[in-house]
TILO-18318 format. One line per 3 residues: number of its first residue (from 1); their letters; for each residue x, y, z of N, C-alpha, C. Coordinates in nm, 3 decimals. Atoms other than C-alpha are relative to their C-alpha. Layout:
residues N
NUM> A> X:Y:Z:X:Y:Z:X:Y:Z; ...
***
This chain:
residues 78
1> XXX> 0.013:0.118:-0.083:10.489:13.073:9.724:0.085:-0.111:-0.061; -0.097:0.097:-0.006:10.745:12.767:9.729:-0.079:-0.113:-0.038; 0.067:0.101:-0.002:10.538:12.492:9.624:0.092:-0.133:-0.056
4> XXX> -0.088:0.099:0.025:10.843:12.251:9.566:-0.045:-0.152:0.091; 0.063:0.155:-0.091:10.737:11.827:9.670:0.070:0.023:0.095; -0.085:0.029:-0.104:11.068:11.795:9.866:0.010:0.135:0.103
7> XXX> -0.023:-0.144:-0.066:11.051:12.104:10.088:0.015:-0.097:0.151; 0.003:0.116:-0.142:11.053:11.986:10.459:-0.118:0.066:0.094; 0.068:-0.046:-0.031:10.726:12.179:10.546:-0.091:-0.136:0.100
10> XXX> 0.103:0.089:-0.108:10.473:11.958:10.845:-0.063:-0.055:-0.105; 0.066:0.061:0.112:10.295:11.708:10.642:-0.162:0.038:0.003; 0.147:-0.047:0.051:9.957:11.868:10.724:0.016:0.126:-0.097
13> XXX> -0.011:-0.073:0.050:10.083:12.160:10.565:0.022:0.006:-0.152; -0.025:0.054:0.156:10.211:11.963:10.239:-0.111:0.010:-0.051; 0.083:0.052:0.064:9.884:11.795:10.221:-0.106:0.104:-0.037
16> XXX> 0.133:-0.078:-0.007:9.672:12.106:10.269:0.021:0.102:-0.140; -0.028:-0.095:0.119:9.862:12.294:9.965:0.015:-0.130:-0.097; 0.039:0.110:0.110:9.822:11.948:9.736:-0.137:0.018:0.001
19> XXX> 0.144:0.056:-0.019:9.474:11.972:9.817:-0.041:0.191:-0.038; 0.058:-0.131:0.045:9.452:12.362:9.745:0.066:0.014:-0.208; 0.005:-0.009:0.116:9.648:12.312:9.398:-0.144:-0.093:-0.068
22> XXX> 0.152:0.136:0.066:9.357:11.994:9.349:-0.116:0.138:-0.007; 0.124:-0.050:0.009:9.101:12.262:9.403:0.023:0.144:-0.080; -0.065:-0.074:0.103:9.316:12.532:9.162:-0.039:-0.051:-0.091
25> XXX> -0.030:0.043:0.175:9.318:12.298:8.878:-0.173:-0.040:-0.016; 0.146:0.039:0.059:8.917:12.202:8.908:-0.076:0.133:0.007; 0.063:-0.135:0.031:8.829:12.557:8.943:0.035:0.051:-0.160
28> XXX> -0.045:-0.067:0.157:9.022:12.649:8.613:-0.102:-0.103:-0.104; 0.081:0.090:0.044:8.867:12.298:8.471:-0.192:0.036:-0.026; 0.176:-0.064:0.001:8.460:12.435:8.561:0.073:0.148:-0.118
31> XXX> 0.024:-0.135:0.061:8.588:12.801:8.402:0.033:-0.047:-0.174; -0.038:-0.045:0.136:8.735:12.665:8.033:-0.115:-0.131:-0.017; 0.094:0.086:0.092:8.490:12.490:7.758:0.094:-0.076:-0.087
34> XXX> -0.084:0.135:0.098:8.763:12.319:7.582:0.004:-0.159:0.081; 0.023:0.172:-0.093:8.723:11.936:7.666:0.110:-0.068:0.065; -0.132:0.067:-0.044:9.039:11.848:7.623:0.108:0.055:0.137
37> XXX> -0.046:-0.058:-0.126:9.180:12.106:7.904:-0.052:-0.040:0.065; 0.105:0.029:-0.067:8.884:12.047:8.068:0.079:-0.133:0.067; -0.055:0.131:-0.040:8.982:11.675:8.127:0.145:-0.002:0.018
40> XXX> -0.131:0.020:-0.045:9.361:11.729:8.157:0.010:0.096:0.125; 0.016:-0.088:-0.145:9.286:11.988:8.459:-0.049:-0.110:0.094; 0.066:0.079:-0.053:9.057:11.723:8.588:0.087:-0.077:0.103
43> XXX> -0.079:0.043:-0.036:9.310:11.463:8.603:0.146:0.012:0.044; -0.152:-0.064:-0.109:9.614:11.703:8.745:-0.087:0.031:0.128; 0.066:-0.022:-0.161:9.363:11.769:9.060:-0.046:-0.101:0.044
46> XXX> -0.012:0.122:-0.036:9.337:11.405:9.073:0.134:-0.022:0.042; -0.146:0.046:-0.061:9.710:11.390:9.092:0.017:0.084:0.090; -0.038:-0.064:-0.120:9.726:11.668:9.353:-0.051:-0.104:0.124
49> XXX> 0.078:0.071:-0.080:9.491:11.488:9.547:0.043:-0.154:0.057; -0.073:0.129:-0.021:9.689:11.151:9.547:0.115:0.038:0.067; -0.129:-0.025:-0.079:9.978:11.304:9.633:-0.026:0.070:0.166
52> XXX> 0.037:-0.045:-0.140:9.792:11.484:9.949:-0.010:-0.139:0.092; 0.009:0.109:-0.057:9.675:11.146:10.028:0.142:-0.088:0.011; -0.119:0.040:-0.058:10.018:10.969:9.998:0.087:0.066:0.096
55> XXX> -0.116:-0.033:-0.105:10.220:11.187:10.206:-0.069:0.008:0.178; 0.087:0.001:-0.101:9.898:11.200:10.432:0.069:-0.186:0.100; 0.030:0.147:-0.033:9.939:10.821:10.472:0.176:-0.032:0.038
58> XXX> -0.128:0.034:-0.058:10.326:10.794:10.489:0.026:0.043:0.114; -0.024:-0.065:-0.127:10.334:11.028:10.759:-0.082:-0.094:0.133; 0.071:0.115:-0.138:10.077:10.767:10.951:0.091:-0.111:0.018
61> XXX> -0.061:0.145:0.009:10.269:10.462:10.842:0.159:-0.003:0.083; -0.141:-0.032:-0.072:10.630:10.632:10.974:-0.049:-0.002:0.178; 0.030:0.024:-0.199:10.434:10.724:11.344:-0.017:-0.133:0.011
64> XXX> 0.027:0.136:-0.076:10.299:10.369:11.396:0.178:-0.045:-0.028; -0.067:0.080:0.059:10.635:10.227:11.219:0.103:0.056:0.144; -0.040:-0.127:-0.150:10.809:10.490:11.549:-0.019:-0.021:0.122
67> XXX> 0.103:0.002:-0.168:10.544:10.404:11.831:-0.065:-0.115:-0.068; 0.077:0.135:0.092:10.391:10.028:11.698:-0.101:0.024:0.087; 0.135:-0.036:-0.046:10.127:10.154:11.997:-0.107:0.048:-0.097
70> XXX> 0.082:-0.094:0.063:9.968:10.391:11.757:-0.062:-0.060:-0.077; 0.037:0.088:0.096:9.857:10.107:11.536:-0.114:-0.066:0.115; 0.144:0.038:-0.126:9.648:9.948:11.839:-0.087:0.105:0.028
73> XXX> 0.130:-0.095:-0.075:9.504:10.249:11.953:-0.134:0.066:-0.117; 0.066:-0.081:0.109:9.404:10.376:11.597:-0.112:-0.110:-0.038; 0.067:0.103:0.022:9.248:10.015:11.581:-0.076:0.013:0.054
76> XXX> 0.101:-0.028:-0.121:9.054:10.077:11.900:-0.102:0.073:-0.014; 0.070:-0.086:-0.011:8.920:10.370:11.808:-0.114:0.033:-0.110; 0.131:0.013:0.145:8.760:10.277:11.466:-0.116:-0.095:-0.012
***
């Protein structure tokens, strides 16, 4: 599997393999007793997880920035 940032894959597709390494690195994190892995697994499935969420969020900020509708309606609807 290709898991390169810049690829040009659909951004649900980015976010959903940032969000499957996030849940890689806290599965390995629960299986080892060393602390210090322990906590540096932790905080790399924190950074997957940010990065799911940023590209999550650029990809919103580019549609409204595209269609300035999509910013009213998303307002409407919350």
């Amino acid at each position: 599997m290709d898991n390169r940032v810049s690829d040009t894959a659909p951004v649900p597709s980015r976010a959903e393999r940032f969000r499957r390494s996030a849940a890689i690195a806290l599965a390995q994190a629960a299986a080892t007793e060393d602390p210090t892995m322990k906590a540096e697994l932790i905080a790399m499935a924190a950074g997957w997880h940010e990065l799911a969420e940023a590209v999550e969020k650029t990809a919103a900020d580019l549609a409204v920035a595209q269609h300035p509708g999509l910013g009213d309606l998303a307002a409407s609807m919350a």
